[in-house]
ZAMAR-486165 format. One record per residue (C-alpha): residue number from 1; y, z, x. Coordinates in steps of 0.001 Angstrom, whole numbers, plus 500000, padded with zeros to 6 digits. Each point is the difference from the previous one (the first is absolute). Layout:
<pts>
PT	NUM	Y	Z	X
...
</pts>
This chain:
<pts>
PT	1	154566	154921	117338
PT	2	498320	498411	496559
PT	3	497428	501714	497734
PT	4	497615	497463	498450
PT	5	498810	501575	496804
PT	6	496207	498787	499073
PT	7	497544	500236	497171
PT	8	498220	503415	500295
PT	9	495802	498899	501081
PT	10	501129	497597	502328
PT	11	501694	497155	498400
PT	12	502008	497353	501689
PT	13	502629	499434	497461
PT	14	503019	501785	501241
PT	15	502123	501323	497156
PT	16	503249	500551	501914
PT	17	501727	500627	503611
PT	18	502458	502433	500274
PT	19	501340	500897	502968
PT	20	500150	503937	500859
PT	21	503395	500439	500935
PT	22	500698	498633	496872
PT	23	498998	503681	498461
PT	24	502166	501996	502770
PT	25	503266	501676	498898
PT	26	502482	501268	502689
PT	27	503517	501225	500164
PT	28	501376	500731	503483
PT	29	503553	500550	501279
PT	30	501830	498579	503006
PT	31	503118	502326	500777
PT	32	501798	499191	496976
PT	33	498077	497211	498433
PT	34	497048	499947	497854
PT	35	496984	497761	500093
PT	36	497315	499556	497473
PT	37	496687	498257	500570
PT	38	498318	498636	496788
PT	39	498029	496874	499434
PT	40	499153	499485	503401
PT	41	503325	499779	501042
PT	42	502987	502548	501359
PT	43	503763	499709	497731
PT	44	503144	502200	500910
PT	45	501044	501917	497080
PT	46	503395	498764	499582
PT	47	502122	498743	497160
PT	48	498523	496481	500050
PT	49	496148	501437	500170
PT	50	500636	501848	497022
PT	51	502328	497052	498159
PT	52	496808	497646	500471
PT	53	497341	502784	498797
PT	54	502331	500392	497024
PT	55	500489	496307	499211
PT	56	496220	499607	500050
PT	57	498828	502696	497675
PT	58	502932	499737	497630
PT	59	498791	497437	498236
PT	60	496247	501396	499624
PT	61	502481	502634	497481
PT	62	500642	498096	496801
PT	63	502489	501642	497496
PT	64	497841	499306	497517
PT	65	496689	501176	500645
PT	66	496790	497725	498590
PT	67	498092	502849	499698
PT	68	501084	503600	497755
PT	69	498168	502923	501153
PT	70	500142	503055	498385
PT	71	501659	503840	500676
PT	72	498459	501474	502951
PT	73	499627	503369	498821
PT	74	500887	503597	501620
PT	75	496199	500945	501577
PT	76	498070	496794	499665
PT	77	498029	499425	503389
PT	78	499879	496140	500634
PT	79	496687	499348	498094
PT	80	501237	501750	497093
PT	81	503315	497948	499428
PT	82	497622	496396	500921
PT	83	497048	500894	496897
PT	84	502981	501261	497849
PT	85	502010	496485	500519
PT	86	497357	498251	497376
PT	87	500401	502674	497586
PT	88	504076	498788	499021
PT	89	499363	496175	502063
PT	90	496636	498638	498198
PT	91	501170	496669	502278
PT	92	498796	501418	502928
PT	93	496802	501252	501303
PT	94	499669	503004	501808
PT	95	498160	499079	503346
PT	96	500550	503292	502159
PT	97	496715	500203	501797
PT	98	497862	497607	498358
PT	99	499415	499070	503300
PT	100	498145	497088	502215
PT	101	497688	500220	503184
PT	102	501772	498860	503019
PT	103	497979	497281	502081
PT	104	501162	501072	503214
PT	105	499224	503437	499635
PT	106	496373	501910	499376
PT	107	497774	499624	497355
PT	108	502382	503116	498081
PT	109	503249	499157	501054
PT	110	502418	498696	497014
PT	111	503692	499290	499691
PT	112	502403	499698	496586
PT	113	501180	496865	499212
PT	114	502764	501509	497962
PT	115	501066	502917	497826
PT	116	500723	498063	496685
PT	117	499472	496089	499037
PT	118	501621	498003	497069
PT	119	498927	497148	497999
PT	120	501058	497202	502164
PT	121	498422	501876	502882
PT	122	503055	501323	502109
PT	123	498601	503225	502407
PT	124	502072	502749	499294
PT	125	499816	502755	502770
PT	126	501483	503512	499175
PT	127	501461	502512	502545
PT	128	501819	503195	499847
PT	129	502556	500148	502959
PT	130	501588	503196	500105
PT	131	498166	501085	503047
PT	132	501611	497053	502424
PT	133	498799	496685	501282
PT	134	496577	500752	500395
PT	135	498588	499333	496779
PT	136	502050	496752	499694
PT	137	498717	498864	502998
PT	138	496396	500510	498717
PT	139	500756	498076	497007
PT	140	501367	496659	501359
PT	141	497254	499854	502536
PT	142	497339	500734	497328
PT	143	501424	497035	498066
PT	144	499316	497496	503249
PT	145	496670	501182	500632
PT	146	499180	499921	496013
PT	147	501774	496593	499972
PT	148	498201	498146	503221
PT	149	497047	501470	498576
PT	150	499937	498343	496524
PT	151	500787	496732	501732
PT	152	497411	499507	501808
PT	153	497286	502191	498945
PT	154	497972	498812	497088
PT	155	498199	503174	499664
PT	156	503346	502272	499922
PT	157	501549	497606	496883
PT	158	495972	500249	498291
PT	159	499953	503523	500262
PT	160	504292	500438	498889
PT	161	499166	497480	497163
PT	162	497260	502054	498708
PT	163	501675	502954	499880
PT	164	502753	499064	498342
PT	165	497896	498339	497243
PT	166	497847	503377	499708
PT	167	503559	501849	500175
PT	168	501697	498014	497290
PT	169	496136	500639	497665
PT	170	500550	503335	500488
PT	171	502884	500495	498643
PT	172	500365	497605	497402
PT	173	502232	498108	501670
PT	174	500675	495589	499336
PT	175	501259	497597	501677
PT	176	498981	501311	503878
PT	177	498039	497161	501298
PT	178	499681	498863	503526
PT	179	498826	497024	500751
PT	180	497050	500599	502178
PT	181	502036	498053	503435
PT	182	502956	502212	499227
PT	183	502668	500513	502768
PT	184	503248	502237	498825
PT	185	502808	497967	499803
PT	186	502903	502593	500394
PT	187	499976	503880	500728
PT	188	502316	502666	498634
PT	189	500838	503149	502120
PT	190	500606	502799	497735
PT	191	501857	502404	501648
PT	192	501126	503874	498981
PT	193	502406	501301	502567
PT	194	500229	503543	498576
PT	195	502873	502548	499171
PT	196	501369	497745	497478
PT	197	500558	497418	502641
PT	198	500754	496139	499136
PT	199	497767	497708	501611
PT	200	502447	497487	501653
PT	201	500062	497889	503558
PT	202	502196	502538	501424
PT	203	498349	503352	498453
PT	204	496623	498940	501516
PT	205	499048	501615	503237
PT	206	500972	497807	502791
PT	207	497003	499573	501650
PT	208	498348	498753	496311
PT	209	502894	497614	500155
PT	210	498162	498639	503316
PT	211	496300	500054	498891
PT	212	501030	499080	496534
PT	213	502118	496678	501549
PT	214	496652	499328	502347
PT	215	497608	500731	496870
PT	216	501813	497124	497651
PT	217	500171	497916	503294
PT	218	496331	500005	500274
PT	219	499522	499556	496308
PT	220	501879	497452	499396
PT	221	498506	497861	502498
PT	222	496682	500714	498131
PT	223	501809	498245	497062
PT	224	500872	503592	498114
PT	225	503036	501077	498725
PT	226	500873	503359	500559
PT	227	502229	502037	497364
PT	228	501532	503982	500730
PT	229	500475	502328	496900
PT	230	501073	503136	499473
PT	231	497661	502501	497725
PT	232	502637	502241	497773
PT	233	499238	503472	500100
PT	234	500167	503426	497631
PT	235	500811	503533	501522
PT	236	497987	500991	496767
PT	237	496071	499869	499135
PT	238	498469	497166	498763
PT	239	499775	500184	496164
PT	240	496777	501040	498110
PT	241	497370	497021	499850
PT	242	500178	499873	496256
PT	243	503480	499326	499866
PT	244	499833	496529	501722
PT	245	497078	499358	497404
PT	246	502591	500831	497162
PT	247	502809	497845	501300
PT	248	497710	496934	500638
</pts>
């Protein structure tokens, strides 16, 4: 079974087929063996599953990260740590909901195209993970949807354009200009795993190891790369405002 995805007002232009079971997640056993349905399809979860989950993703984990985010501070909610990132990064733009109005939803319905954006317009999405695979899950399927969307919607990259140029006015930012046809080029999951945790292929829940192998899949068929990072993070409160000002 296929969804066709159209135009809210009755447009013909379809902006994507996806296919439902593509969206269903299963795990089932058989006596002693374990089966997993993701992606449409069922795996066993034996050694070789996992070996070929792990060989995909490992490479989306560079040792040296292109992007340097910040402390992640005892007590910052999500939004917090995203408009704090600016304050110690001036190269990138806080985007945490600045967002756009999704075509194939009513005339209020909106989605975020991503928490944080840099100069050479890479997404950045942002997740605390402490609480399991949910939230991960969440995030790799907001970045298809916010992905298909800016390809083929011309009113999704005007209004995502726009806001990052009113964004960037705002706060005296240079040097963040989209070109008004922009499509993102390459995506960066940001990632805080909790209780002082290291982000790594293994240390990520196993079923993110799934939808995070079927996420870059997808993406990079769209012609984006995909990069995994960990955030650091501080059993301490974040710092008084004033003294990032003095250390700048």
């Amino acid at each position: 079974m296929s969804g066709y995805l159209y135009p809210k007002g009755g447009g013909q232009e379809r902006l994507f087929t996806t296919s439902a079971l593509r969206w269903i997640e299963a795990q089932i056993s058989v006596g002693s063996r374990r089966f997993c349905f993701t992606d449409g399809e069922w795996y066993e979860l034996g050694a070789r599953f996992v070996e070929t989950i792990r060989a995909i993703i490992a490479r989306l984990f560079p040792p040296r990260p292109s992007v340097d985010l910040p402390t992640w501070y005892k007590g910052q909610a999500e939004r917090q740590y995203n408009e704090s990132v600016p304050d110690t990064h001036p190269q990138l733009l806080c985007m945490d909901r600045k967002n756009a109005r999704n075509p194939v939803g009513t005339s209020s319905s909106q989605f975020e195209v991503c928490d944080l954006l840099t100069k050479d317009g890479t997404l950045i999405l942002v997740k605390p993970a402490h609480g399991g695979s949910g939230p991960l899950s969440h995030l790799f399927n907001q970045s298809i949807v916010a992905i298909q969307l800016l390809l083929q919607d011309a009113e999704v990259r005007r209004q995502f354009t726009k806001r990052v140029a009113a964004e960037a006015k705002d706060k005296g930012k240079d040097g963040f200009f989209l070109p008004a046809d922009f499509v993102p080029r390459r995506v960066v999951f940001a990632i805080k795993l909790g209780n002082g945790a290291t982000l790594t292929p293994e240390t990520l829940f196993p079923f993110s190891q799934i939808t995070l192998a079927r996420t870059a899949r997808a993406l990079e068929q769209a012609g984006i790369s995909v990069e995994v990072i960990g955030i650091p993070e501080s059993t301490e409160k974040r710092p008084a405002r004033s003294a990032f000002t003095s250390a700048a």
